[in-house]
LUMROMAR-660689 format. One line per 3 residues: number of its first residue (from 1); for each residue x, y, z of N, C-alpha, C, O, CB. Coordinates in Angstrom, 3 decimals, m for minus. Each point is the difference from the previous one (the first is absolute). Glycine has a CB too. Layout:
BEGIN
NUM = X/Y/Z/X/Y/Z/X/Y/Z/X/Y/Z/X/Y/Z  ...
This chain:
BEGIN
1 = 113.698/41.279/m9.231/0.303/1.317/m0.526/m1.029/1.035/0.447/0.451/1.029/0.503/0.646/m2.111/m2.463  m2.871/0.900/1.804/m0.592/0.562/0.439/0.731/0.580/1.482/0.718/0.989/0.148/m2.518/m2.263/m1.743  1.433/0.488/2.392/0.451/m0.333/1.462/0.932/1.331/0.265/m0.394/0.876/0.770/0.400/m3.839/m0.878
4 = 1.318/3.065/m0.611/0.897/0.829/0.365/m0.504/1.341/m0.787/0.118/1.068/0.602/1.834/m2.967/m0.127  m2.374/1.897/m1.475/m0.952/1.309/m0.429/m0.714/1.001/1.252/0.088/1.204/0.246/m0.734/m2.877/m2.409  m0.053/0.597/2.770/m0.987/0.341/0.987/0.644/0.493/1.051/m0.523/1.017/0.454/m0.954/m2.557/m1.102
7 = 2.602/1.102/1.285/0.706/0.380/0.960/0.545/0.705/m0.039/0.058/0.672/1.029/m0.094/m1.862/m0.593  0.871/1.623/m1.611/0.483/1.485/m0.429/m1.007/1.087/m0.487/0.389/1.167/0.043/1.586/m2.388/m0.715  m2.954/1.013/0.315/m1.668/1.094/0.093/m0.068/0.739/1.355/m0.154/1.165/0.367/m1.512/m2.997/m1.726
10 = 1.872/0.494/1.996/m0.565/0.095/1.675/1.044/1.278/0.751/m0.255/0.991/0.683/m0.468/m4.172/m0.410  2.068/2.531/m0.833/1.560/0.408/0.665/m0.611/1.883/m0.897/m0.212/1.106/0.496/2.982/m4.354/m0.593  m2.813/2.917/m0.801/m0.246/1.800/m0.369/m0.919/0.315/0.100/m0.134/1.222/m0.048/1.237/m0.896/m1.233
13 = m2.154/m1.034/1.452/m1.648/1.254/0.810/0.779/0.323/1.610/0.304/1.173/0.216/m3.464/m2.873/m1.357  3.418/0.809/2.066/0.674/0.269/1.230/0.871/1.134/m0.339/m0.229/1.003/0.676/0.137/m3.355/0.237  0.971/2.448/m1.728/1.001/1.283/0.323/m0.395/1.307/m0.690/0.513/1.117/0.057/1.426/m2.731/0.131
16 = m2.951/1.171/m0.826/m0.550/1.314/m1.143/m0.762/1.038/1.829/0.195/1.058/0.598/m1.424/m3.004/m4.317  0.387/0.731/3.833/m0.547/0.472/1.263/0.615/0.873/1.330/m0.302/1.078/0.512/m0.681/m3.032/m1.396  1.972/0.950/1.157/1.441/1.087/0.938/0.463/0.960/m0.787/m0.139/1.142/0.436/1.266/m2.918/0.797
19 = m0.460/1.611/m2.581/0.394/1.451/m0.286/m1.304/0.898/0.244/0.036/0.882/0.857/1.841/m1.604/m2.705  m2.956/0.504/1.134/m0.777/1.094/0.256/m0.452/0.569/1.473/m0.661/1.034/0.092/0.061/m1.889/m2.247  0.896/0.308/2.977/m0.309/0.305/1.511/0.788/0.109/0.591/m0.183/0.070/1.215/m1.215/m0.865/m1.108
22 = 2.947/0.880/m0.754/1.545/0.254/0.290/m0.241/1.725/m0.471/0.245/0.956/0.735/1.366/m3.853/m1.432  m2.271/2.988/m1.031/0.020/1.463/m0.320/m1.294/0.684/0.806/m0.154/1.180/0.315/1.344/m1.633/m2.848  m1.667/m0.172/2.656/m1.149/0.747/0.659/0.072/0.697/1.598/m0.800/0.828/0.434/m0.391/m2.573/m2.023
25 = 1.832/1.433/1.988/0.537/m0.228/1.488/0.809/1.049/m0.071/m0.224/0.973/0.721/0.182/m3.442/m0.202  0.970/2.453/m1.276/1.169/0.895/m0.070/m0.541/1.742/m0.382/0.302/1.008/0.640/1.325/m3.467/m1.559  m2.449/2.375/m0.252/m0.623/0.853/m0.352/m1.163/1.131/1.570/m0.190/1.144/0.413/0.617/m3.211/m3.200
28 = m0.907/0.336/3.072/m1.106/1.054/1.111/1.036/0.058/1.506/m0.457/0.787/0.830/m2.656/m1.920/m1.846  4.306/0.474/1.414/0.511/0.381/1.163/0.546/1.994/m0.210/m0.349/0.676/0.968/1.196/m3.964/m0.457  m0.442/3.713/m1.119/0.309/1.049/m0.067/m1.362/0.921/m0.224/0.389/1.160/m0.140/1.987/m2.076/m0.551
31 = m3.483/0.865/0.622/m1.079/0.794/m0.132/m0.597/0.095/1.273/m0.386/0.994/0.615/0.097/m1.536/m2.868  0.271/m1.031/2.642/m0.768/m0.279/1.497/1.195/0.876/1.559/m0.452/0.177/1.132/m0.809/m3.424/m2.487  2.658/3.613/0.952/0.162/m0.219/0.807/0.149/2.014/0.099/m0.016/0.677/1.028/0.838/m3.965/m0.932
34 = m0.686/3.781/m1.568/m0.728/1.263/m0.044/m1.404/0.311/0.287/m0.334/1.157/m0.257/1.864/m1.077/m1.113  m2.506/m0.935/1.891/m0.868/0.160/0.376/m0.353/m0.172/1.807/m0.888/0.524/0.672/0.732/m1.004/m3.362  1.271/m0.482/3.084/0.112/0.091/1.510/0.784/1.051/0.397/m0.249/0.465/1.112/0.008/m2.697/m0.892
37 = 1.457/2.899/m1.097/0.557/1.170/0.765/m0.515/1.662/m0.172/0.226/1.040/0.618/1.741/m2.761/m0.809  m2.769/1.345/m0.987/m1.189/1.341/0.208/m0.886/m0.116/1.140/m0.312/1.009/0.633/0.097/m0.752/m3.044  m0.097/m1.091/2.638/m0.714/m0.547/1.356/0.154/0.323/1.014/m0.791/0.432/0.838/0.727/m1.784/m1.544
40 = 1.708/1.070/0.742/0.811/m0.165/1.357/0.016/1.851/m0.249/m0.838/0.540/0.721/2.713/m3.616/m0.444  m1.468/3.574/m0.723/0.495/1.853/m0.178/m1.465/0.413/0.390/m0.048/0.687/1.020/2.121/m0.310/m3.423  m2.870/m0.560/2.006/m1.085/0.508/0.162/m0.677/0.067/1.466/m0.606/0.948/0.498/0.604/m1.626/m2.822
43 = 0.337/m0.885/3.004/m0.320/m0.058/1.438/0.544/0.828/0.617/m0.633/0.735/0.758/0.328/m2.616/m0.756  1.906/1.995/m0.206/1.324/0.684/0.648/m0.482/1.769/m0.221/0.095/0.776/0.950/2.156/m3.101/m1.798  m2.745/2.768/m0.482/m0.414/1.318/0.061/m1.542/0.255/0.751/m0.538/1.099/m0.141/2.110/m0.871/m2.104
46 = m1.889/m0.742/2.625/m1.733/0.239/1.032/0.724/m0.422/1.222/m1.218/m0.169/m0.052/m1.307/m0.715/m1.571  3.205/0.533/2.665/0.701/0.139/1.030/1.143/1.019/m0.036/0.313/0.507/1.077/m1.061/m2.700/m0.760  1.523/2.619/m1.614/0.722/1.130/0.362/m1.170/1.458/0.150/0.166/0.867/0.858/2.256/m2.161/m2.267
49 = m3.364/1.309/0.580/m0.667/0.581/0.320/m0.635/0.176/1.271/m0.119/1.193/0.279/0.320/m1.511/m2.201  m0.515/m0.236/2.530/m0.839/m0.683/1.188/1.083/1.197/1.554/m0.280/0.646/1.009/m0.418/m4.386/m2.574  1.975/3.339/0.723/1.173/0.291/1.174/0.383/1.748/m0.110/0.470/0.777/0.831/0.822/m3.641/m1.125
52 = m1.719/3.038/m1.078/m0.061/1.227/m0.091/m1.105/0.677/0.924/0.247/0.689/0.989/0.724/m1.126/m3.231  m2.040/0.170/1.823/m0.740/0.320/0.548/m0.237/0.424/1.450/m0.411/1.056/0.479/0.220/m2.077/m2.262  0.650/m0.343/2.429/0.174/0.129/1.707/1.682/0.744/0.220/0.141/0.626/1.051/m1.911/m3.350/m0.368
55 = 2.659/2.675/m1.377/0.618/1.262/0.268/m0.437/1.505/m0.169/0.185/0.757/0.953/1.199/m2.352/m1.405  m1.934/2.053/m0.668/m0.549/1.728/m0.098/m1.155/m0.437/1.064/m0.305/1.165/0.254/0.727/0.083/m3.251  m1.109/m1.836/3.637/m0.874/0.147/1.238/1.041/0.145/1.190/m0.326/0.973/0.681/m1.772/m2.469/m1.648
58 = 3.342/0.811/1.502/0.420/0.329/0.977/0.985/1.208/m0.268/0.267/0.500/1.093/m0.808/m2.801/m0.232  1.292/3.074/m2.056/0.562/0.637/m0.244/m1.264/1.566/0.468/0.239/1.196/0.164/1.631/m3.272/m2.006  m3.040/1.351/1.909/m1.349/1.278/m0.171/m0.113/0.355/1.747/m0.572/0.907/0.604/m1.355/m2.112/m3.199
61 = 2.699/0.116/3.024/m0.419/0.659/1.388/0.873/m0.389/1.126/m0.304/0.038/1.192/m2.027/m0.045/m1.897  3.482/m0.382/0.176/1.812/0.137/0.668/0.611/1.112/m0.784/1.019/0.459/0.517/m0.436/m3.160/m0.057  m0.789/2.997/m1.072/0.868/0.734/m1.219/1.226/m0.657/m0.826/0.771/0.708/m0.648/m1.347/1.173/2.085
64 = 0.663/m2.897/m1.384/1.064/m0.953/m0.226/m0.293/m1.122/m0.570/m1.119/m0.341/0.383/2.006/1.136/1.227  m0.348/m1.695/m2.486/m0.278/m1.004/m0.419/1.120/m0.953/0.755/1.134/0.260/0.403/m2.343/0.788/m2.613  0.320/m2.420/2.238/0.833/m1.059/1.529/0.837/m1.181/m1.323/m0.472/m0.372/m1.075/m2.215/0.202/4.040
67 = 3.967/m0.145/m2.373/0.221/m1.036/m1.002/0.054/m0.993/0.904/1.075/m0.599/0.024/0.092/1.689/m1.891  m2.192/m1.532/2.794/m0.180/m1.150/0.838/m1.458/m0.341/m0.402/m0.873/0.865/m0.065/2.582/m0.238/2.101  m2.008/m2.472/m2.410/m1.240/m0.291/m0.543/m0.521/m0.331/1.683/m1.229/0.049/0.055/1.718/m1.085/m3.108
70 = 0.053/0.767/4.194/m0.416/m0.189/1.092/m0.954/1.307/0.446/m1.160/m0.101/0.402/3.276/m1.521/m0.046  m1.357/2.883/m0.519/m0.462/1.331/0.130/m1.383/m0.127/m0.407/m1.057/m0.035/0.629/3.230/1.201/m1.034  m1.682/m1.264/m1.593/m1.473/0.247/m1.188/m1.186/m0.381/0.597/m0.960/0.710/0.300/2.129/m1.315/m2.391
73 = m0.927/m1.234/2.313/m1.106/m0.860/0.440/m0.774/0.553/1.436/m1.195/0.288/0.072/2.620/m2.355/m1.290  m0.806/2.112/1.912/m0.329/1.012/1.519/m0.987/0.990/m0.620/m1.226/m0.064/m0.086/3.801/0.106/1.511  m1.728/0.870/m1.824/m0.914/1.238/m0.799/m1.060/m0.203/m0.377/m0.875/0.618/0.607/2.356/0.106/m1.353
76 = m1.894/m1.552/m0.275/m0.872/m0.409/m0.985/m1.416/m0.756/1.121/m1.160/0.019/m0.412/3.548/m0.470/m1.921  m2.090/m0.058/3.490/m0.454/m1.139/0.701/m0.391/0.673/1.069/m1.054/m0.336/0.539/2.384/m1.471/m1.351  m0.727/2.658/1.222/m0.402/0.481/1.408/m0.215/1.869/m0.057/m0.805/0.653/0.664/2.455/m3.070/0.601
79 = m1.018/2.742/m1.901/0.000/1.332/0.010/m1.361/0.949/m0.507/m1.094/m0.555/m0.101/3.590/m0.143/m0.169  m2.368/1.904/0.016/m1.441/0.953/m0.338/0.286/1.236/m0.687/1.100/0.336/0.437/m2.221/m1.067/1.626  0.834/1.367/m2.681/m0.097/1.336/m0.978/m1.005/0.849/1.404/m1.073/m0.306/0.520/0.989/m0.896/m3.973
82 = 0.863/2.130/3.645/m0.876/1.573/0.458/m0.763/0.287/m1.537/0.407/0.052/m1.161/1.756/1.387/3.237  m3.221/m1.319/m1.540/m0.788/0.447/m1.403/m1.238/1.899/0.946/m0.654/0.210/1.022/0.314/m4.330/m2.728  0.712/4.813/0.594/m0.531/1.789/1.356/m1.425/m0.240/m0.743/m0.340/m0.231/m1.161/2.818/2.973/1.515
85 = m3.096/m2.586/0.800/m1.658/0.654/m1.127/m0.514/1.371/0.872/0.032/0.103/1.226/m1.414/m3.023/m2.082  0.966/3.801/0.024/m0.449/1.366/0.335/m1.781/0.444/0.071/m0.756/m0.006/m0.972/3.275/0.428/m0.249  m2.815/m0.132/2.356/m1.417/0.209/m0.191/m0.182/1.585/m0.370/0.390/0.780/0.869/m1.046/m2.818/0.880
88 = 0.125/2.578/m2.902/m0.155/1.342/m0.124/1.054/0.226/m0.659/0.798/m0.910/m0.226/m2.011/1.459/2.014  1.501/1.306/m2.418/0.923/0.212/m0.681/0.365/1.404/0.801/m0.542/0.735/0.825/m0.153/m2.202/m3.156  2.264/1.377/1.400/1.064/0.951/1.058/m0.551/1.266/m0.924/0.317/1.167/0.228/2.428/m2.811/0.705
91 = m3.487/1.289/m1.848/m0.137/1.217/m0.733/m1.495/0.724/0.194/m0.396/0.743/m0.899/2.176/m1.823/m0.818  m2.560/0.868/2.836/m1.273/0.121/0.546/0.534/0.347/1.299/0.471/m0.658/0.928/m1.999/m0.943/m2.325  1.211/3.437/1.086/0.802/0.494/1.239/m0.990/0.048/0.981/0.360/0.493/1.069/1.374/0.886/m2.185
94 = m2.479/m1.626/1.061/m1.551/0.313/1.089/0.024/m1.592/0.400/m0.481/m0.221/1.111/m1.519/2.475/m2.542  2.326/m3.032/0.943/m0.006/m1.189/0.815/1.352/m0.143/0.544/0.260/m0.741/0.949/m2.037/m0.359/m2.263  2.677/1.861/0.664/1.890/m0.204/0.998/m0.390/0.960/1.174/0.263/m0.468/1.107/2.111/0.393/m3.359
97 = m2.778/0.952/2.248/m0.824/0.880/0.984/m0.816/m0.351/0.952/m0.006/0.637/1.053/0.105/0.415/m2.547  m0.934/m2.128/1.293/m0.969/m0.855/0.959/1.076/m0.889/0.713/m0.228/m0.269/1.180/m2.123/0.149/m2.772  3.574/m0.403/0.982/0.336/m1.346/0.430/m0.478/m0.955/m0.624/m0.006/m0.997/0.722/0.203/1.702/1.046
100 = m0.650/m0.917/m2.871/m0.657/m1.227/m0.829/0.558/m0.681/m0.473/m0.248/m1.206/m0.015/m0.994/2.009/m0.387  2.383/m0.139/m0.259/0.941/m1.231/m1.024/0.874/m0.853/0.999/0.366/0.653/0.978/0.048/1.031/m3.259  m0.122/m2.609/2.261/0.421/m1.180/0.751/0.836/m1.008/m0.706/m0.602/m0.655/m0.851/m1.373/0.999/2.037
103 = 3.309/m0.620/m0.999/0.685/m0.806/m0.498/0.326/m1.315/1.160/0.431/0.225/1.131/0.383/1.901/m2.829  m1.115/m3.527/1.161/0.666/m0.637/0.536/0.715/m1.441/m0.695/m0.126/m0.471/m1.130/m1.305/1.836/2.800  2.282/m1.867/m0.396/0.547/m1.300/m1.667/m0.235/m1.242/0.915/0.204/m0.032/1.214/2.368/1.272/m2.997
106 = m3.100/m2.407/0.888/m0.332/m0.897/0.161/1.203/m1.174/m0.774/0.674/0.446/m0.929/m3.231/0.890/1.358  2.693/m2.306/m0.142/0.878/m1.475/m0.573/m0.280/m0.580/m0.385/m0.712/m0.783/0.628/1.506/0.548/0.177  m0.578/0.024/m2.035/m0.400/m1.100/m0.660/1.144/m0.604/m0.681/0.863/0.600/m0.642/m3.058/0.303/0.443
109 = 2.042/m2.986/0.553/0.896/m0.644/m0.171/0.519/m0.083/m1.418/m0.697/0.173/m1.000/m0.117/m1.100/2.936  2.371/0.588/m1.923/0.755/0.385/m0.976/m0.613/m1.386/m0.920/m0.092/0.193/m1.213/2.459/1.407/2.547  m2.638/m2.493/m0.990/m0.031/m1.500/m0.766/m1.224/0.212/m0.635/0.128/m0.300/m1.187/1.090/m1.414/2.804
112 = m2.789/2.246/m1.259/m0.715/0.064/m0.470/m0.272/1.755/m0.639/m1.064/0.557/m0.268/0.621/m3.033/1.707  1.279/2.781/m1.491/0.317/1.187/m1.356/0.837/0.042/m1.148/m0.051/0.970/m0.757/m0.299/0.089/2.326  1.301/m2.248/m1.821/0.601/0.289/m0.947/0.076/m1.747/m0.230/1.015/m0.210/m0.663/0.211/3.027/1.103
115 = m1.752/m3.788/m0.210/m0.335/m1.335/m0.582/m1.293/m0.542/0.327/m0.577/0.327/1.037/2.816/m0.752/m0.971  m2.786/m0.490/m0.999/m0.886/m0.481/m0.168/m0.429/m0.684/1.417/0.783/0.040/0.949/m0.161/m0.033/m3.459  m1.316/m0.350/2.567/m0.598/m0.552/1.807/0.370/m1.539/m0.293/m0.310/m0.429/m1.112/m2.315/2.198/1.934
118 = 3.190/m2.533/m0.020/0.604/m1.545/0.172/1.480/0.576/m0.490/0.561/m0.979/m0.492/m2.882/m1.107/m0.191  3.072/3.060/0.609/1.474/0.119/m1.077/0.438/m0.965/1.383/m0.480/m0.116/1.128/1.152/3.134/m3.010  0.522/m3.650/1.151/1.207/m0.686/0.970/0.902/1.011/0.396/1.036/m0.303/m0.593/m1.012/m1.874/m0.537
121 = 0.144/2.982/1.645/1.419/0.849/0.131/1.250/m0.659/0.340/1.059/0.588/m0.216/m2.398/1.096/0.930  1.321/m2.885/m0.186/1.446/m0.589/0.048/0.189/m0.704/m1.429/0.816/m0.901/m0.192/m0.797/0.442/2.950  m0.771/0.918/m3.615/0.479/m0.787/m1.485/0.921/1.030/m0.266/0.994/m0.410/m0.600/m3.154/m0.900/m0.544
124 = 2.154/2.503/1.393/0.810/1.460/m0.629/1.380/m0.472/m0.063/0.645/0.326/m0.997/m2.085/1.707/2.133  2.104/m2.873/m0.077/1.448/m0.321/m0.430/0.335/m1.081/m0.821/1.190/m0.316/m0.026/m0.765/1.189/1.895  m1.361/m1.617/m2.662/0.503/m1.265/m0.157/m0.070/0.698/m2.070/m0.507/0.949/m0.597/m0.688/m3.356/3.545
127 = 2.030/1.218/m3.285/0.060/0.149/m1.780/m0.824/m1.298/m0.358/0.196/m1.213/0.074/2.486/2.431/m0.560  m3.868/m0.245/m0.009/m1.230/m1.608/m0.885/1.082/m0.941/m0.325/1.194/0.165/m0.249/m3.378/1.163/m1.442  1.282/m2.560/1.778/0.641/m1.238/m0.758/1.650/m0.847/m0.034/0.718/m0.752/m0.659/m2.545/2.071/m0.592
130 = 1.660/m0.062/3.228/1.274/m0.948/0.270/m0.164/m0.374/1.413/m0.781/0.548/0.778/2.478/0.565/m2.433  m0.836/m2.170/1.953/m0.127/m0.682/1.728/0.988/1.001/0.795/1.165/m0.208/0.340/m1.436/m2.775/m0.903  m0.766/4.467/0.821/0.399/0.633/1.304/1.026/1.042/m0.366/0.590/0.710/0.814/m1.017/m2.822/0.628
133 = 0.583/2.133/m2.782/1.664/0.857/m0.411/m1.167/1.331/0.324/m1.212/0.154/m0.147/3.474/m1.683/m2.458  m1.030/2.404/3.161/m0.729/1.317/0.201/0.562/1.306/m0.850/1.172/0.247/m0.285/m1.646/m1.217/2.695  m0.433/1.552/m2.654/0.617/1.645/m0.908/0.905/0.642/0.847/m0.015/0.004/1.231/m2.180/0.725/m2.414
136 = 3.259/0.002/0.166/1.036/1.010/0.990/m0.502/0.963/0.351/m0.595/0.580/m0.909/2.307/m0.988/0.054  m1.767/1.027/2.114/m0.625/1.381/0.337/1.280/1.083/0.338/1.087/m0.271/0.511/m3.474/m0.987/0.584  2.083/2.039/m1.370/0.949/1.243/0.475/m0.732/1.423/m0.167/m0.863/0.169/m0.861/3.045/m1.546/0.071
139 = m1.692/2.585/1.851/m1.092/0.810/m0.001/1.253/1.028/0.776/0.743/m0.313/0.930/m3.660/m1.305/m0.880  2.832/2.995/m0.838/1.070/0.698/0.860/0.026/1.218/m0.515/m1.113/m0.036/m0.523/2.500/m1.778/1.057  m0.801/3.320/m0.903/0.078/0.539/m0.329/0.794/0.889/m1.081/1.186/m0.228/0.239/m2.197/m0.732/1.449
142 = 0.945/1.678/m2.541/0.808/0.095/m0.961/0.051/1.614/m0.208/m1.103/0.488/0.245/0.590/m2.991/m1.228  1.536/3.515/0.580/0.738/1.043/m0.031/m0.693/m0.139/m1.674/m0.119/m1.204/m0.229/2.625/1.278/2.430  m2.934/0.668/m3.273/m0.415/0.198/m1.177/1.520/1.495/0.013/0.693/0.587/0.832/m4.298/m1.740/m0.983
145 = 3.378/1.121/m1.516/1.049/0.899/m0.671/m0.264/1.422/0.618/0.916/0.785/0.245/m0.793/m2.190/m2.587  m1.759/1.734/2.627/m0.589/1.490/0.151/0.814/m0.232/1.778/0.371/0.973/0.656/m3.524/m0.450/m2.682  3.221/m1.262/2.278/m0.177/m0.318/1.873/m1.003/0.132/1.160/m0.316/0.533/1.063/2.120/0.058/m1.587
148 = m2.123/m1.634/m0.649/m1.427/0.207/0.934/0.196/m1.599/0.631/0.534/m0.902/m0.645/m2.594/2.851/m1.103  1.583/m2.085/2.972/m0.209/m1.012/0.732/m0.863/m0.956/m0.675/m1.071/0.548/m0.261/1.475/0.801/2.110  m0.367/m2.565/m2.240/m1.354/m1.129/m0.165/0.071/m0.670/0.515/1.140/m0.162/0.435/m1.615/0.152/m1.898
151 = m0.767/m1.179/2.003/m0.224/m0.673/0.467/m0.082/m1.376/m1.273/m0.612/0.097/m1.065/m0.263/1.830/3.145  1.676/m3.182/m1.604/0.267/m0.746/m1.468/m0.560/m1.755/0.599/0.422/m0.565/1.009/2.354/2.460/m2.250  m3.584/m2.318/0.470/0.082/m1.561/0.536/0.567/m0.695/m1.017/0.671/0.662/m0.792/m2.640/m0.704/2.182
154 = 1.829/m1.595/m1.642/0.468/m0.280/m0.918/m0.189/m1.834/0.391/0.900/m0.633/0.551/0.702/3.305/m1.144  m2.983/m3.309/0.162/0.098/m1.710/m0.034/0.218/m0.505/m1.402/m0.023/0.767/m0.962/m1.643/m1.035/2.915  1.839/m0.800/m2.046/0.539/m0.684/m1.110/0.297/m1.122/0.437/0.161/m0.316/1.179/0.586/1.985/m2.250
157 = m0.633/m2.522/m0.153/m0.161/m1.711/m0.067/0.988/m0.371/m1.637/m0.105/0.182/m1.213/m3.127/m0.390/2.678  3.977/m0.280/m0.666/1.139/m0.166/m1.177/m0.576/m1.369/m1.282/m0.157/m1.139/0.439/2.506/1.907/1.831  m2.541/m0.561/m3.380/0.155/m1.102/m0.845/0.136/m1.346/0.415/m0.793/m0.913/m0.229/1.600/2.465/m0.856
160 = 0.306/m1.611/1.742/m0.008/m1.405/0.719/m0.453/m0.483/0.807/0.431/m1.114/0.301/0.721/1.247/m0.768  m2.109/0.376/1.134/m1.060/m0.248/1.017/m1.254/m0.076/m0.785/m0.874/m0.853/0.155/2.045/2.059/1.765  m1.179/m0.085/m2.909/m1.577/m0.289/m0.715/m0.241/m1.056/m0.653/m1.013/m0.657/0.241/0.820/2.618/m0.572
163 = 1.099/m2.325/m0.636/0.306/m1.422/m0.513/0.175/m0.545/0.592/m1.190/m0.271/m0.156/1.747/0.460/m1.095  0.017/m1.289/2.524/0.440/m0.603/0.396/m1.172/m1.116/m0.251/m1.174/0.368/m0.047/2.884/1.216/1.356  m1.379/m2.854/m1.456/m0.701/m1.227/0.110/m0.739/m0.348/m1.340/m0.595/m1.023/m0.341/0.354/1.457/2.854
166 = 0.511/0.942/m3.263/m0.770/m0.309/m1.459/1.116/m1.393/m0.861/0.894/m0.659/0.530/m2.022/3.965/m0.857  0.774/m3.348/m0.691/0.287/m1.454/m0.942/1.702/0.997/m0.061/0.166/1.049/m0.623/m3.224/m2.487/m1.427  3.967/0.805/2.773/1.653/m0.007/m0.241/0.395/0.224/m1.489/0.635/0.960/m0.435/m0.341/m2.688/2.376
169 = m0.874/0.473/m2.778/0.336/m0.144/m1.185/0.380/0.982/m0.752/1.039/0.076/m0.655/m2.173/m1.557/0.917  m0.030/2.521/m0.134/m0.004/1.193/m0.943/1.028/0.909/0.464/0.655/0.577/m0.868/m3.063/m0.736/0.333  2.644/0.371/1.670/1.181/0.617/0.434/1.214/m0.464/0.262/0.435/m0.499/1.038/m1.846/1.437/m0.440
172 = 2.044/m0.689/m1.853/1.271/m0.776/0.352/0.807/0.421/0.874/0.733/m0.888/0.433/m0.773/0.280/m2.257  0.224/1.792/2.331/0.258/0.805/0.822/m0.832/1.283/0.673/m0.018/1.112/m0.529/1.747/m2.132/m0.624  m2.139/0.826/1.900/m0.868/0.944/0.640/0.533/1.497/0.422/m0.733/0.988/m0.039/m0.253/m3.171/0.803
175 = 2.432/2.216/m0.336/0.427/1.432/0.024/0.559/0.434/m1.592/0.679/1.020/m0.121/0.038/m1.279/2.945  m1.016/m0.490/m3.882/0.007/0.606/m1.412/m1.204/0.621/m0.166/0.043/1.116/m0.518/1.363/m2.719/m0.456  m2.514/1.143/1.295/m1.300/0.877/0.485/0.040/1.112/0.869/m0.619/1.058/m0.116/m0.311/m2.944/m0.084
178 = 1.497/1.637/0.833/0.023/1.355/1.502/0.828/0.981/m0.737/m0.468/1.137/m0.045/0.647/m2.613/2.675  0.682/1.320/m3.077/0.999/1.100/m0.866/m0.864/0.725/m0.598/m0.101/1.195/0.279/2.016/m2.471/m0.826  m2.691/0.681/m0.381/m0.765/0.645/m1.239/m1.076/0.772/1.249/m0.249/1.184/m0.225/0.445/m3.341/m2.462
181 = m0.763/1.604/3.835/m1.593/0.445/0.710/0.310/m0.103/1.143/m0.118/m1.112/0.514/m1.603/0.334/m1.887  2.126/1.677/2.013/0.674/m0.486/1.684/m1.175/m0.201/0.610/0.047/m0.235/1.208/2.121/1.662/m0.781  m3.362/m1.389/m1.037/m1.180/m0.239/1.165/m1.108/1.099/0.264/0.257/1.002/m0.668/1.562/m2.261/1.834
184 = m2.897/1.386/m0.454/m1.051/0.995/0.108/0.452/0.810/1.423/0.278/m0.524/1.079/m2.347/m1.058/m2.452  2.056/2.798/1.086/m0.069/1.199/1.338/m0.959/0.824/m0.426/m0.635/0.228/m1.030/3.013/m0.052/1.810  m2.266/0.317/0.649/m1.048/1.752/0.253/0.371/0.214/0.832/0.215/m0.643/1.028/m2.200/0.746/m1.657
187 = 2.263/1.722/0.073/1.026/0.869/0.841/1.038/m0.334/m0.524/0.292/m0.931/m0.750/m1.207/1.117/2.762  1.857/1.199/m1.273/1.564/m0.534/m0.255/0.563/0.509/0.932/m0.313/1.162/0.256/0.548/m1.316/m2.476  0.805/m0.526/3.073/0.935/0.437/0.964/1.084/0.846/0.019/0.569/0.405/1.013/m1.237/m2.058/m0.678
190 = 0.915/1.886/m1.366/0.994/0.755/m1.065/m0.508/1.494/m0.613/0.807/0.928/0.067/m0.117/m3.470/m0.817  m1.644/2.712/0.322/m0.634/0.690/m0.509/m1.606/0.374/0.094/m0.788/m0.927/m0.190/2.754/0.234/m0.751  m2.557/2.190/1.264/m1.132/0.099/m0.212/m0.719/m0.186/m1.434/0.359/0.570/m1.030/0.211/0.629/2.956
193 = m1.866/m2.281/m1.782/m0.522/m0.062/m1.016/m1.589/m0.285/m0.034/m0.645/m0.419/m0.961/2.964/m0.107/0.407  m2.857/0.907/2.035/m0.957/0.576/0.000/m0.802/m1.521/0.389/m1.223/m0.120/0.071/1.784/2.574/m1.789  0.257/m3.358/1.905/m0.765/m1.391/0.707/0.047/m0.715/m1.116/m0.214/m1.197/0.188/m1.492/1.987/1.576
196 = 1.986/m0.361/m3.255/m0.512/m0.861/m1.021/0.468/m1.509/0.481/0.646/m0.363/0.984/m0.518/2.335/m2.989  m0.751/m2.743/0.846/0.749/m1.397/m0.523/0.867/m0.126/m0.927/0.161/0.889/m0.837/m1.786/m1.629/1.319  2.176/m0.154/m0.480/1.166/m0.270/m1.568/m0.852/m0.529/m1.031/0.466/m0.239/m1.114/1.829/m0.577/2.305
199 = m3.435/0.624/m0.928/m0.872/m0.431/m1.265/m1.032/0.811/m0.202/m0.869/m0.716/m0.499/1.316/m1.435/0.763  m0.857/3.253/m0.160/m0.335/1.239/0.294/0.423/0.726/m1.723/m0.160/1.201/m0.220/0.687/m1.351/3.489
């Protein structure tokens, strides 16, 4: 009698144990996995940024924003800013009078003015935390209500790319997610809005 006492002790410390690491599990998969897709958004917003960025630099000196990342990366990698410097002032008429004031412009590279020194610039097309999926680019112009001409870009990374590969489970459907959050942009192709983000 002991004997079978003991074995049914045993049989319910064992399952007391799984339930609790059945509830426990359940409880922390939905926290942990709100903690990898703040993660994941967060990577995804410091590269949309990043792309912003190297667009208003080539928009600064094409006049245009490119919706080619082949273009961006080029740009970013090889290209240069005219930067004017002036010796003397236009407002020192005895030296505009001598010939003194002197303007000339010098280049300085686009990669080491607007990113940190080692930046990757061929990272600009890719979406963090995925194998190679790349952001949508588009870049073109837009007619406003006043009619005025703009210049419009517009990258973005759909939900289902930012998530992708996270724990399935929790998503029972992933475009029931995309409905509710179609995903992170900056800019809009559609509309001037001044480069913002959607999380902005």
């Amino acid at each position: 009698m002991k004997t079978v006492r003991y074995i049914v002790q045993i049989i319910l410390g064992v399952l007391v144990v799984l339930f609790t690491y059945l509830i426990y599990s359940g409880i922390m998969k939905p926290i942990n996995f709100e903690k990898e897709k703040s993660a994941r958004y967060l990577k995804v917003v410091e590269r949309l940024k990043d792309i912003r960025t190297a667009e208003v630099a080539y928009k600064s000196v094409y006049q245009k924003f490119t919706g080619s990342f082949d273009t961006l990366i080029n740009f970013v990698k090889t290209d240069s800013f005219p930067v004017e410097f002036k010796e003397g002032s236009l407002d020192d008429s005895l030296a505009v009078a001598k010939n003194l004031v002197k303007r000339y412009i010098i280049y300085v590279p686009v990669r080491d003015s607007i990113f940190p020194k080692g930046y990757n610039a061929d990272s600009l097309r890719y979406v963090p935390h995925t194998s190679g999926v790349q952001f949508n680019l588009a870049a073109g112009s837009i007619v406003t209500g006043s009619k005025v001409t703009v210049q419009v870009f517009e990258a973005n990374a759909l939900n289902f790319d930012i998530l992708n590969g996270m724990n399935r489970q929790l998503i029972v459907n992933l475009n029931d997610v995309a409905k509710d959050f179609k995903g992170l942009r900056v800019g809009n192709i559609k509309e001037a809005n001044n480069n913002a983000g959607n999380w902005e």
